[in-house]
N, C-alpha and C positions, 0 to 999 in steps of 0.2 A: 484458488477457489473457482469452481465452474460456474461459468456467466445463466443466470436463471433464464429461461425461455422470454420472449415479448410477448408471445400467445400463448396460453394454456390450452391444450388439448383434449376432448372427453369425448366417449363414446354415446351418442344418443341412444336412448335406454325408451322401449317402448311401455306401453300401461302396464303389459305382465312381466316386465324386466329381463325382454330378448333387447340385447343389441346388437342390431343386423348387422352393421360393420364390425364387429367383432369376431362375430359369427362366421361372417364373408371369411375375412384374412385368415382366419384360423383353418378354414378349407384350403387354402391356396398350398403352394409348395415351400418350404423353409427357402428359398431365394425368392421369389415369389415375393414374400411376406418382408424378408430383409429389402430389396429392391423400396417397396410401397413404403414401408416404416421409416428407414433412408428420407425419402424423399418430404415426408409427414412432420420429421424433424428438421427436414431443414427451413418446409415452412414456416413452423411451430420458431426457430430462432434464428428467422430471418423477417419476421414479418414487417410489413410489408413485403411478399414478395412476388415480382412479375412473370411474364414470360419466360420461359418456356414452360418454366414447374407450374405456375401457378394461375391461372385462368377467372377472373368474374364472369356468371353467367346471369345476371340480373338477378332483381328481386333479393339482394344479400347474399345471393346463394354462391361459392368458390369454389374449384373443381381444383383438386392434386392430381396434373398428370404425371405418370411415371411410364416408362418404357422397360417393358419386361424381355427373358429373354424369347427367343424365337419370333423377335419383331411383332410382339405381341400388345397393347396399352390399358393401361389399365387408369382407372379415373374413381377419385374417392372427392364427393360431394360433401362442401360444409357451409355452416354457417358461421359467422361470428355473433355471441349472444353472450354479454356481459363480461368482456372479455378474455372469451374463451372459443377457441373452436371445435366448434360440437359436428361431430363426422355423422353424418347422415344418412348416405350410401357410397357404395362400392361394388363396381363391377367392372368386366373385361370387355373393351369395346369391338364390336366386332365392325362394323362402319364409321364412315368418316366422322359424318355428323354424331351425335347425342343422342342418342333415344328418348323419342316422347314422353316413351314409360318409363324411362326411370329421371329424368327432368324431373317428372311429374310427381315421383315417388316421394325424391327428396324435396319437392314444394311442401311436399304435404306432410311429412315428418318436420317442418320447419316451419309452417303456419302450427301443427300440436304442440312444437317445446314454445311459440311465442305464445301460445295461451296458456300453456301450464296444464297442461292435457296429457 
């Protein structure tokens, strides 16, 4: 029998039932999508998990890095909320750092699911 997940996983679902990270991966390329989902599972039943996959970036929020191909990375934003992690955002980084904008994206998809919003 297959050992159940430590985390459950779900896709953050906005007021009119887009879920952008759904939405995202399903643009991306079928390796692409296997690479990021790979890597989403291993969180999902490894949790706890650190370095390298797995990144805190304050305020609750945990970043899935993955490395795609063409030396490419890719970062999917979550929270933990009632134990489950609820994916926020997802995007392709193009610089070192983080983008403000989408920091700020997923802050703020993750202050609406803690109000119930």
């Amino acid at each position: 029998m297959a050992k159940p997940p430590r985390l459950l996983v779900r896709f953050f679902r906005s007021e009119t039932g887009n879920e952008p990270v759904r939405e995202w991966l399903k643009s991306l390329s079928a390796a692409d999508r296997k690479v990021i989902g790979d890597d989403i599972r291993t969180v999902q039943f490894g949790w706890p998990v650190g370095m390298p996959l797995n990144r805190p970036l304050g305020g609750g929020l945990h970043e899935v890095r993955s490395t795609l191909e063409g030396n490419r990375i890719a970062r999917v934003i979550f929270v933990v909320k009632d134990g489950a992690g609820v994916l926020l955002h997802g995007f392709i980084k193009k610089s070192r750092a983080t983008p403000k904008q989408d920091l700020q994206l997923a802050r703020s998809r993750s202050k609406r699911l803690q109000s119930g919003k």
